[in-house]
C-alpha positions in Angstrom: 53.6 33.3 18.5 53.7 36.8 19.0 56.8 37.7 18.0 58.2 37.2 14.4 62.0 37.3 15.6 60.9 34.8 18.3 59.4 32.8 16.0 62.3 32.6 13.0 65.1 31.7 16.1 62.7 28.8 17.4 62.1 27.9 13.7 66.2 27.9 13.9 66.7 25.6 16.6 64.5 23.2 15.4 66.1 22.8 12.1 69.2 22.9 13.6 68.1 20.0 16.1 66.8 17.6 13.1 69.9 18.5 10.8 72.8 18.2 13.6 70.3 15.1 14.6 71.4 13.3 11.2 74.7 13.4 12.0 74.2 10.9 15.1 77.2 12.3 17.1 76.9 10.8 20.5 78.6 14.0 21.7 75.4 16.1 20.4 72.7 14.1 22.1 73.0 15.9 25.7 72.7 19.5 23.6 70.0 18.5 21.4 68.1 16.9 24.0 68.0 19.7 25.9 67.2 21.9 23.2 64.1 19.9 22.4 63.0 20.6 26.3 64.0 24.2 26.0 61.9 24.4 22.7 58.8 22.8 24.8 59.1 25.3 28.0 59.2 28.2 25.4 55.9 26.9 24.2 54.5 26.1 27.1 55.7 29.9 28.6 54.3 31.6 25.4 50.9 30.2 25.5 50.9 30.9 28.8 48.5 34.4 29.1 49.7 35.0 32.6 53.2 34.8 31.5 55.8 37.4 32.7 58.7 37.0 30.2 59.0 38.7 27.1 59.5 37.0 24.1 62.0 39.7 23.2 64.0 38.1 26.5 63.8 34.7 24.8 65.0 35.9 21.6 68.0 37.3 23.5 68.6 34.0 24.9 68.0 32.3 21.7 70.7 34.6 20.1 73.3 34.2 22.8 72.7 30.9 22.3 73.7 30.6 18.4 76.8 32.8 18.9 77.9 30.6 21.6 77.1 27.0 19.0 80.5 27.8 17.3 82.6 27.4 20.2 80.4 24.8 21.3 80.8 22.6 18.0 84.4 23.2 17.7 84.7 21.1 20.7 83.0 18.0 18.9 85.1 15.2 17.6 87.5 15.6 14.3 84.6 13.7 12.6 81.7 15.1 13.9 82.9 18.8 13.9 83.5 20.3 10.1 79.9 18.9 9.1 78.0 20.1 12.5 79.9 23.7 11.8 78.6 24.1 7.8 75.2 22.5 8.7 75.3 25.5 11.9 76.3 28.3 9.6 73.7 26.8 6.6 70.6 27.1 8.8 71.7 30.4 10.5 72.1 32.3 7.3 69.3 30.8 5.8 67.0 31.4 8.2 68.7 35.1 9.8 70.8 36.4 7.1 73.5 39.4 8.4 72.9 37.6 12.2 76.5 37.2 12.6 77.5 40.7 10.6 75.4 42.5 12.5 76.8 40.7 15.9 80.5 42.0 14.6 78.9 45.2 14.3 77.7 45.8 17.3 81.0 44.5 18.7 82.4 47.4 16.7 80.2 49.8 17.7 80.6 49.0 21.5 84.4 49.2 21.3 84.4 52.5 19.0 82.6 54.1 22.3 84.4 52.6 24.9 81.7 51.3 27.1 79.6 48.3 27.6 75.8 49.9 28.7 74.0 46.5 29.2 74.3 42.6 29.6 73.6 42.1 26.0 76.1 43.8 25.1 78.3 42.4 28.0 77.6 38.9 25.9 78.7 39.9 22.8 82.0 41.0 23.7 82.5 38.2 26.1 82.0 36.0 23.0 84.1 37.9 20.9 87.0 37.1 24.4 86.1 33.4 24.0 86.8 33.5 19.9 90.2 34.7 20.1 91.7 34.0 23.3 93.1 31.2 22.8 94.7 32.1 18.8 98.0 33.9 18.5 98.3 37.6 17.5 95.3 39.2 19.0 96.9 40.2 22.3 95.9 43.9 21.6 92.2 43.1 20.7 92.1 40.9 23.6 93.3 43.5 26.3 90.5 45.8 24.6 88.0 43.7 25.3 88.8 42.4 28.5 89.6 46.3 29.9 85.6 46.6 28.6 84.6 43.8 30.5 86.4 45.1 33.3 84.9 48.2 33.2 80.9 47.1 33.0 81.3 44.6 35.9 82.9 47.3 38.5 79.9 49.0 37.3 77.2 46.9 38.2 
């Protein structure tokens, strides 16, 4: 693999895959069975030498995809959910420690200047919208966030 980053978020999703695999949540079998066909078309793409995409794109994806996982497990049953959520934040800051400081500070960065420039960023703060809309007491961060998503999609 060509790209080290690449590399250590694949790396990630495996682990993740056997660990949340132990748990045998029913409700996790669609998500880590897709995950291990994801994981094979990202082999198959990379060892591909006429391949177009980037393995910095894939990263990309790869990262969206681990800041969406919390939101995604805290919709798993009372049982299934405390353990999938430690074993999630276990392997992430094992394997990428700082991932999700330096996700909240980007997030600060991009609302200290005002503007979303790209879709990455675009991610990050819709993430950041999906967190706390639904909890009490951030109506202020919220309207922040949403004018900055407001903003970058009438630009584009």
């Amino acid at each position: 693999m060509k790209s080290k980053k690449l590399e250590t978020l694949v790396n990630v999703y495996k682990e993740l895959a056997e660990e949340l695999g132990k748990l045998n949540s029913p409700e996790l079998e669609p998500l880590l069975n897709s995950w291990s066909v994801s994981l094979g078309q990202v082999n198959e793409i990379i060892s591909n030498p006429d391949n177009a995409i980037k393995p910095s794109q894939l990263a990309s994806g790869f990262e969206q995809g681990l800041r969406d996982m919390h939101l995604m497990l805290s919709d798993l049953n009372v049982q299934y959910r405390s353990p999938a959520i430690g074993v999630f934040y276990k392997i992430v800051g094992l394997h990428l420690p700082g991932f999700f400081q330096k996700s909240k500070a980007q997030l600060q960065r991009i609302v200290a200047k005002g503007q979303i420039k790209n879709e990455n960023e675009w991610y990050l703060v819709r993430h950041r919208v999906d967190e706390i809309e639904c909890q009490l007491n951030n109506e202020a961060e919220l309207a922040v966030l949403n004018e900055l998503l407001g903003n970058f999609e009438a630009s584009v």
